[in-house]
C-alpha positions as CSV (number, residue, x, y, z in Angstrom):
1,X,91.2,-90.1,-145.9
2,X,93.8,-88.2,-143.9
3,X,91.6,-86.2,-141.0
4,X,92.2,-83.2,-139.6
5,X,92.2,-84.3,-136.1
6,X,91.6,-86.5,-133.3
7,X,88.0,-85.8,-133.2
8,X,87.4,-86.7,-136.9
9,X,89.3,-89.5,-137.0
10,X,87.6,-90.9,-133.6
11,X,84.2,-90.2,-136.1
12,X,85.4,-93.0,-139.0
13,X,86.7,-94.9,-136.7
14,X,83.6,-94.8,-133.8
15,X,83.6,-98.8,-132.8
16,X,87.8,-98.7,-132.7
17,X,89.4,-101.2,-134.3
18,X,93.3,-102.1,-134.5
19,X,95.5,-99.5,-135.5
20,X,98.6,-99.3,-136.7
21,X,101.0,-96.3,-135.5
22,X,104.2,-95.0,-138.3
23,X,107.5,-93.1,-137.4
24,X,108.8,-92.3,-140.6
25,X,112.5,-92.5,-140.8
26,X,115.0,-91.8,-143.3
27,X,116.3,-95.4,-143.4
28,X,113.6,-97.1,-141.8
29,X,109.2,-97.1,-140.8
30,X,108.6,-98.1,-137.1
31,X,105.4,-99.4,-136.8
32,X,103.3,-100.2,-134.0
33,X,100.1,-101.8,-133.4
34,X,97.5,-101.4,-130.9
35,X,94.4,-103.7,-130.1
36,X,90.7,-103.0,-131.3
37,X,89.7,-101.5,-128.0
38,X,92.8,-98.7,-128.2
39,X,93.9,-99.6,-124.5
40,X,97.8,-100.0,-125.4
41,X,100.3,-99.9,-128.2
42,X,103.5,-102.5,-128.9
43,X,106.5,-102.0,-131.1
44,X,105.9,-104.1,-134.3
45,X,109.1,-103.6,-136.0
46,X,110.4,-101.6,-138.8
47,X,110.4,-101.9,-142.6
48,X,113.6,-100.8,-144.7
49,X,112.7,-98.2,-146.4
50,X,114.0,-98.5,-150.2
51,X,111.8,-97.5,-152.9
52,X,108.3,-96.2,-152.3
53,X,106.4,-98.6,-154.0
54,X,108.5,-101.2,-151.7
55,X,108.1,-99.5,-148.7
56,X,104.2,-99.1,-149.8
57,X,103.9,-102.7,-150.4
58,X,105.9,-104.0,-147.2
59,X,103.1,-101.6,-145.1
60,X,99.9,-103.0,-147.1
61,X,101.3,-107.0,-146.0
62,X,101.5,-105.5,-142.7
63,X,98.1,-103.8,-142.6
64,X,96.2,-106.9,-143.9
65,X,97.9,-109.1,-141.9
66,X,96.8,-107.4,-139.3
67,X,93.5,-106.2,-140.0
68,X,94.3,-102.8,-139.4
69,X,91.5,-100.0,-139.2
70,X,93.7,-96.9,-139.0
71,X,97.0,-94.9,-139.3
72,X,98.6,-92.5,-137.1
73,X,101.4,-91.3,-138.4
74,X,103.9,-89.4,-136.6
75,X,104.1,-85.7,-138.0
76,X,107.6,-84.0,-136.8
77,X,106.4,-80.6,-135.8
78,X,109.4,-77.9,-134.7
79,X,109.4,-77.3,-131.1
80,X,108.0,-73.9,-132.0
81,X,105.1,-75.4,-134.0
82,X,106.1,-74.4,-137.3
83,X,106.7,-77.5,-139.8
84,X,109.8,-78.5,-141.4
85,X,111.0,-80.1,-144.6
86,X,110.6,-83.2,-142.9
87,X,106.8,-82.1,-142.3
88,X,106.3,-82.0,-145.8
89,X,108.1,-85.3,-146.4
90,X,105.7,-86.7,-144.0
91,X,102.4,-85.0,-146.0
92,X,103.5,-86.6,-148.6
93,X,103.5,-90.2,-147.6
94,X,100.5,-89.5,-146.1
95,X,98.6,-88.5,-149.4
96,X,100.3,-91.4,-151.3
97,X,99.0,-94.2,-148.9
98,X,95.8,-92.6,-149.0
99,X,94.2,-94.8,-151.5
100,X,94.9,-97.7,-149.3
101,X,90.9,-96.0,-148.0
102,X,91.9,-96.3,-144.6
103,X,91.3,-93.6,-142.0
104,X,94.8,-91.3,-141.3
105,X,95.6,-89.2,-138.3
106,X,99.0,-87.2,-138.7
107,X,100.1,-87.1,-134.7
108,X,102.6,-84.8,-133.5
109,X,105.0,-86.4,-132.6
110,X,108.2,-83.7,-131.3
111,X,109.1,-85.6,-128.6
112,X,108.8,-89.2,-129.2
113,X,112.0,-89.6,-129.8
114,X,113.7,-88.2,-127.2
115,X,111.1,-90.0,-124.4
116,X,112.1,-92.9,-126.3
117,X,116.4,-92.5,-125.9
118,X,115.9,-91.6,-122.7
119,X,113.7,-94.7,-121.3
120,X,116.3,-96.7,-123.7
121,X,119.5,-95.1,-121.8
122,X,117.6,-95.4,-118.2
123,X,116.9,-99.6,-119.4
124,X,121.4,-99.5,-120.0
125,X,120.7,-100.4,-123.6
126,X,123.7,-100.4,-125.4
127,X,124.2,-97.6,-128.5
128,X,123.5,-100.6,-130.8
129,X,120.5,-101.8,-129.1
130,X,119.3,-98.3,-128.9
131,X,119.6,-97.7,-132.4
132,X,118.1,-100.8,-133.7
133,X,114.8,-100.4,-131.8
134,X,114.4,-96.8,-131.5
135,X,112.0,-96.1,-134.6
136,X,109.7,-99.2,-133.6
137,X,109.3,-97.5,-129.8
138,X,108.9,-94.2,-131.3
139,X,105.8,-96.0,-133.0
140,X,104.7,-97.5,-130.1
141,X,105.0,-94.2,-128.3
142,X,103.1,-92.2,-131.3
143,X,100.7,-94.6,-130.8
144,X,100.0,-94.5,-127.2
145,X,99.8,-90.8,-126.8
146,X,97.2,-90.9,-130.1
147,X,95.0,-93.9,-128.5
148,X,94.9,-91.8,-125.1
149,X,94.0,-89.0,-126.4
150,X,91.0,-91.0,-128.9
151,X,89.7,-92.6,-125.9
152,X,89.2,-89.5,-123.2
């Protein structure tokens, strides 16, 4: 069930439980996890995106593995607030993992990325380094702002 907002999604979810957060990427998911009691998110990797049903599959091991509750999935909103092709990209996944009957919050997420380089450039990551964990912490960051927002 993809909900419309914070406050419906806090409603399926009232007793918490883990989450797991998404930053959809071209080449790659990020994915972050939090813990049942939404006090803090981590970086749990990325999955190669390929194919769909891959992709789809790789996310399912995930979520069972971790006994995941709930999605938040980063939605990329324009800075003006108006969607983009990349938007609808992102609605899309969302209503094809639907039937995995968990709870979905699309998150806005317009400036996880950038709070994300910017953290990794102040930490002297290398380019490389940068690149390779950037959709993970753009998760992890999703994440966070969604859990602190669910829990005030």
């Amino acid at each position: 069930m993809i909900t419309p907002d914070a406050a419906a999604f806090r409603e399926v979810l009232p007793d918490g439980g883990r989450l797991i957060g998404l930053d959809l990427g071209t080449k790659t998911i990020g994915t972050a996890l939090c813990d049942a009691g939404w006090s803090f998110a981590s970086p749990a990797g990325t999955i190669k995106r390929t194919k769909f049903t891959q992709d789809k599959a790789a996310l399912v091991a995930q979520i069972k593995a971790q006994q995941v509750a709930g999605i938040v999935l980063g939605l990329p909103i324009n800075l003006d607030g108006s969607e983009s092709p990349r938007s609808q990209s992102t609605r899309a996944f969302a209503r094809n993992i639907d039937d995995l009957g968990l709870p979905i919050l699309l998150w806005d997420e317009r400036w996880s990325t950038l709070a994300v380089e910017r953290f990794m450039i102040e930490a002297d990551l290398s380019r490389a380094k940068r690149a390779e964990r950037v959709d993970t912490l753009a998760a992890a960051h999703i994440l966070q702002a969604a859990i602190d927002a669910l829990v005030h």
